[in-house]
C-alpha beads as a LAMMPS data file, in Angstrom:
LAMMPS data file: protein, C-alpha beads

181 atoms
180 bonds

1 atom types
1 bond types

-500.0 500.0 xlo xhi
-500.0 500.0 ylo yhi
-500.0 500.0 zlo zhi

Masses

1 110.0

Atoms # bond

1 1 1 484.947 -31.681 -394.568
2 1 1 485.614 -29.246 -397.319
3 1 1 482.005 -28.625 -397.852
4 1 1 481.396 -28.147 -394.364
5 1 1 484.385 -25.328 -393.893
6 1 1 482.408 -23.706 -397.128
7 1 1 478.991 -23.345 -395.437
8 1 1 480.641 -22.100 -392.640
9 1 1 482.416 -19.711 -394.658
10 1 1 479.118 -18.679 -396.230
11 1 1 476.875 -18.362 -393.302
12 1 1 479.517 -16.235 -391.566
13 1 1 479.455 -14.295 -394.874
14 1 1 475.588 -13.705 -394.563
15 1 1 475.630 -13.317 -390.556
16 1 1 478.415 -10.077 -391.318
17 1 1 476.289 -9.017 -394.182
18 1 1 473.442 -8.587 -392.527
19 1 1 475.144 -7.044 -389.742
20 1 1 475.979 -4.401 -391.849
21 1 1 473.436 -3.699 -393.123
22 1 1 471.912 -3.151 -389.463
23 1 1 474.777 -0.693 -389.056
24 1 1 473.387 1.919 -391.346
25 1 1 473.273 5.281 -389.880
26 1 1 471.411 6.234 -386.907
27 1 1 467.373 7.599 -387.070
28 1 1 467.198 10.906 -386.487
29 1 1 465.166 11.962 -383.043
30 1 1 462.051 13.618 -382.860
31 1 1 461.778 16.641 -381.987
32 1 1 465.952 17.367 -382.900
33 1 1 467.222 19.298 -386.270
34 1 1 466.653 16.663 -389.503
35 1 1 469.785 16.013 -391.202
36 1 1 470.443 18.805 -394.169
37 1 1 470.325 17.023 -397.679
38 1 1 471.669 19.049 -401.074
39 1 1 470.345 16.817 -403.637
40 1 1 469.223 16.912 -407.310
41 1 1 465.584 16.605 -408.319
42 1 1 464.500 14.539 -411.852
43 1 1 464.785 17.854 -413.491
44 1 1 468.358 18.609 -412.307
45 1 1 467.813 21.622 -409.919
46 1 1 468.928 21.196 -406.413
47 1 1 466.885 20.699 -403.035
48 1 1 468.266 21.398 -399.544
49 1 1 466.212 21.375 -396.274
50 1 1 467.063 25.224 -395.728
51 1 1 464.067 25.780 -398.762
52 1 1 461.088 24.028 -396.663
53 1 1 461.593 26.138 -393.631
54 1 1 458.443 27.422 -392.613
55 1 1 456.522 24.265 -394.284
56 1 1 455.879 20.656 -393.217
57 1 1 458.131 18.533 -395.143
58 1 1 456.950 14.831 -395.801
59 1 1 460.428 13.402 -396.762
60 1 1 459.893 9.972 -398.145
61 1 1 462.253 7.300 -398.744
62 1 1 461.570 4.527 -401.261
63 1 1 463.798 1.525 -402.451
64 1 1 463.253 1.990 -406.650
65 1 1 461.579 3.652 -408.868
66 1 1 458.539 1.889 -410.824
67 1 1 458.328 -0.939 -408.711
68 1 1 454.887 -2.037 -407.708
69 1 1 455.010 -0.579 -404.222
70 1 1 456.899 2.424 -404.482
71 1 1 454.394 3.372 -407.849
72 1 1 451.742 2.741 -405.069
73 1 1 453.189 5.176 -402.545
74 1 1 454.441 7.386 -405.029
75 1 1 450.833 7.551 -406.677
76 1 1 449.012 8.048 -403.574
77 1 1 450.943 11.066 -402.613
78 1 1 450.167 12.588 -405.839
79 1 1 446.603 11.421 -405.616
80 1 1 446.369 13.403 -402.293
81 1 1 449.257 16.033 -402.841
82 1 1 446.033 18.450 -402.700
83 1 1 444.569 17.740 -399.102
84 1 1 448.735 17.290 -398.085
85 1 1 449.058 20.878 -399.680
86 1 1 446.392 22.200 -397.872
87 1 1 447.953 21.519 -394.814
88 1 1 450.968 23.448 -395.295
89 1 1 453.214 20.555 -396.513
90 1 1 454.980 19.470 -399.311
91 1 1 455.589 15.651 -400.227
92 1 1 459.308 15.206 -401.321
93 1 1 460.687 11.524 -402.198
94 1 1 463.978 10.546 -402.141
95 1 1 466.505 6.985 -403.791
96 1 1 469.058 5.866 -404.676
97 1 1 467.732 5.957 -408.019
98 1 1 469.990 8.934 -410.332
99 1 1 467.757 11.825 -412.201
100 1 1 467.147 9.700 -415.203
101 1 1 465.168 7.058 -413.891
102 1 1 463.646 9.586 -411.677
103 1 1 462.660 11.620 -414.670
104 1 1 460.901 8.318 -416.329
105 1 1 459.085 7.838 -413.322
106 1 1 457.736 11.115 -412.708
107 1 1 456.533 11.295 -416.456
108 1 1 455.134 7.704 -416.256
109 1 1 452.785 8.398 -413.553
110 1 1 452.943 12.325 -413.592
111 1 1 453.970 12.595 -410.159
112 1 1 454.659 16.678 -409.355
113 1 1 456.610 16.512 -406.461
114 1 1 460.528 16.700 -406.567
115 1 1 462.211 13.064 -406.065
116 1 1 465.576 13.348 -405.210
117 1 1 468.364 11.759 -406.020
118 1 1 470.729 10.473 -403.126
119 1 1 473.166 8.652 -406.012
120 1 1 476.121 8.390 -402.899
121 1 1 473.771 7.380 -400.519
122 1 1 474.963 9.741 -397.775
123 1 1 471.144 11.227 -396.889
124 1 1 469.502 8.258 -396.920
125 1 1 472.204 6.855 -394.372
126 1 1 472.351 10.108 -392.308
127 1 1 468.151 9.570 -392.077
128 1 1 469.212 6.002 -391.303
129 1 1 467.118 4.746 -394.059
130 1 1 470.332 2.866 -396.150
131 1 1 470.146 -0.853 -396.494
132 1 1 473.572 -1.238 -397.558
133 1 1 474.299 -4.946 -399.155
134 1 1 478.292 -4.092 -400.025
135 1 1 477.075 -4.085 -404.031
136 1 1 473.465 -3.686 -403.478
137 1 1 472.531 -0.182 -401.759
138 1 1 468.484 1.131 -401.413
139 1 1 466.568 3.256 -399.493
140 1 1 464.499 1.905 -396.718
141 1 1 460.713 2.570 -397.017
142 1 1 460.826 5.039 -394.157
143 1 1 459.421 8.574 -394.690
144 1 1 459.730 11.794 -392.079
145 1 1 457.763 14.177 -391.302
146 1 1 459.390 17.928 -390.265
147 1 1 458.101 20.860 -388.850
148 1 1 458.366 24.162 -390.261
149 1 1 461.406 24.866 -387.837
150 1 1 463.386 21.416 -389.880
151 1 1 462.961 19.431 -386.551
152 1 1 461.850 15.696 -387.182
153 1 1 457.917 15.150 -385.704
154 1 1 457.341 11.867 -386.458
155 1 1 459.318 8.811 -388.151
156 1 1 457.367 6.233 -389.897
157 1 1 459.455 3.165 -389.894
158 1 1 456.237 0.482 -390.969
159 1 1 454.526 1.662 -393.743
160 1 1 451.861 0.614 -396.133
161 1 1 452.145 1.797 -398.997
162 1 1 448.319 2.536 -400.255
163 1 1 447.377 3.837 -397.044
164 1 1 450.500 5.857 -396.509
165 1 1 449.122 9.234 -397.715
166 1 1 446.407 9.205 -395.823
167 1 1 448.158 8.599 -392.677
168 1 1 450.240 11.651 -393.309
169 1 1 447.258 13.723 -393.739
170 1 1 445.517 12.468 -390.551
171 1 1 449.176 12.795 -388.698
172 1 1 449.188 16.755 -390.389
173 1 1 445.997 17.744 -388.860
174 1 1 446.213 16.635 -385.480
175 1 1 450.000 18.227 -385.774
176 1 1 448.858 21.249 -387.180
177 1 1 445.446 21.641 -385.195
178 1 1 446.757 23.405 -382.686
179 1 1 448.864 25.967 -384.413
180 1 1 445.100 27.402 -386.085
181 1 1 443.774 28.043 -382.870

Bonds

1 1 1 2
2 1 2 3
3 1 3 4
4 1 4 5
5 1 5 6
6 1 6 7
7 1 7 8
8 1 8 9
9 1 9 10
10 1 10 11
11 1 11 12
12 1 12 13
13 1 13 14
14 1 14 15
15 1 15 16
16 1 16 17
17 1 17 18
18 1 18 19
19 1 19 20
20 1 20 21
21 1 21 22
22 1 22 23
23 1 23 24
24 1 24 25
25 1 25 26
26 1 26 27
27 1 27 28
28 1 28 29
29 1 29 30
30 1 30 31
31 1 31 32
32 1 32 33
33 1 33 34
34 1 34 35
35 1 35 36
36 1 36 37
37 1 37 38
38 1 38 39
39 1 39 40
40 1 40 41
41 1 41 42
42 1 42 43
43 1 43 44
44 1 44 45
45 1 45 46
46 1 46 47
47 1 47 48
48 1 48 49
49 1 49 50
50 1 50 51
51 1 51 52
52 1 52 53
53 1 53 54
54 1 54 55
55 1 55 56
56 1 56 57
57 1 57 58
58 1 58 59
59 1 59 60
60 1 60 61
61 1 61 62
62 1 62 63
63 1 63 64
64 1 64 65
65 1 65 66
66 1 66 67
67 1 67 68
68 1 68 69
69 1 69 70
70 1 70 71
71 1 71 72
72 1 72 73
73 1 73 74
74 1 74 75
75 1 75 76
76 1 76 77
77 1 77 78
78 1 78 79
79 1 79 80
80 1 80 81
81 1 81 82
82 1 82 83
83 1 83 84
84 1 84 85
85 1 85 86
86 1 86 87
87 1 87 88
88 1 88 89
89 1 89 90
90 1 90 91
91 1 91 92
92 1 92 93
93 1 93 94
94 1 94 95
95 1 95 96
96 1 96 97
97 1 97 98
98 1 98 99
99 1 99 100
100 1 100 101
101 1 101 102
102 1 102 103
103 1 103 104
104 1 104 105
105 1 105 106
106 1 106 107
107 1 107 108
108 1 108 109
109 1 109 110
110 1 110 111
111 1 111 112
112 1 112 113
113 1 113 114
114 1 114 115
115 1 115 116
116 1 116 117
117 1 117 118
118 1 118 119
119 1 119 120
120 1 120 121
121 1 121 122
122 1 122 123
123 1 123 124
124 1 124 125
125 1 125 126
126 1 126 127
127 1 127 128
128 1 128 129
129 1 129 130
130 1 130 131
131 1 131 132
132 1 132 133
133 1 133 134
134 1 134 135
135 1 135 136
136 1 136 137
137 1 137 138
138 1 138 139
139 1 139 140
140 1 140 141
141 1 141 142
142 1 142 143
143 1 143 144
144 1 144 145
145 1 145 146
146 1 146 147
147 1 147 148
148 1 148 149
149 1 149 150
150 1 150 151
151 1 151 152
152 1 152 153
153 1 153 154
154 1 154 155
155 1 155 156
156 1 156 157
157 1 157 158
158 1 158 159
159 1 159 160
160 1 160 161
161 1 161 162
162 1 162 163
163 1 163 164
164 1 164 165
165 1 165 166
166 1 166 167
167 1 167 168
168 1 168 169
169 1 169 170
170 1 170 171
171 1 171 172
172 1 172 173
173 1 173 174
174 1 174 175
175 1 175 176
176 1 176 177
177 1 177 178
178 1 178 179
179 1 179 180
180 1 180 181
């Protein structure tokens, strides 16, 4: 009977857990203002939203740095940061990770776009990109992309990580098609 109470316990545990982790903050809405962020980069210096105005943004969040699918994303955006570039945007990533292992992984695979560091947490929740497991806490593998105003044009909640880039960049010139005419 004892044992029984204890798996109960435990699966109410995990159903609450999970729960929770559910609960993390809302996605923001395309077409509204994305949420501001004032974060550090691997080198220390500071990024806020405010500095892309007039830009595309591609704001991507990844769980942790040098694992075998965020080095994939992370790679392919630097592979194609040129064609990304040409389209008036700039590739920003952001974790959980803090500037040091940020740092590593930039060097590592000489990636030359800032990757933030959301140590508290608070952006990648207010993108609604937090998995939040009590002890545990990660980004989501969700990335944004923002208009030059700062409004959110389209949230990519599924993605595949060596294909990713090049989904941006077809995304980018239908998106930015128009604008050249």
């Amino acid at each position: 009977m004892k044992w029984l109470a204890i798996i109960i316990a435990l699966i109410v545990f995990a159903a609450l857990l999970v729960a929770r982790a559910a609960r993390a903050g809302e996605l923001p809405e395309v077409g509204k203002p994305a949420p501001d962020f004032n974060l550090p980069d691997q080198n220390g210096k500071y990024h806020t939203l405010r500095e892309y105005r007039g830009k595309w943004l591609v704001l991507y969040f990844y769980p942790k740095d040098d694992t075998p699918g965020c080095t994939q994303e992370a790679c392919a955006f630097r592979d194609d940061l040129n064609q990304i570039s040409e389209l008036g945007a700039q590739v920003v990533g952001v974790s959980v990770d803090d500037t040091d292992s940020h740092a590593e992984f930039a060097k590592k695979y000489h990636l030359p776009f800032p990757l933030l560091a959301d140590k508290t947490a608070a952006t990648a929740d207010e993108y609604g990109a937090l998995m939040n497991l009590w002890l545990i806490k990660f980004a989501r593998r969700y990335t944004f992309l923002i208009d030059p105003q700062g409004n959110v044009s389209k949230v990519y909640l599924s993605v595949e990580t060596s294909r990713h880039s090049k989904q941006i960049i077809d995304d980018l010139k239908k998106l930015t098609a128009g604008a050249k005419l």
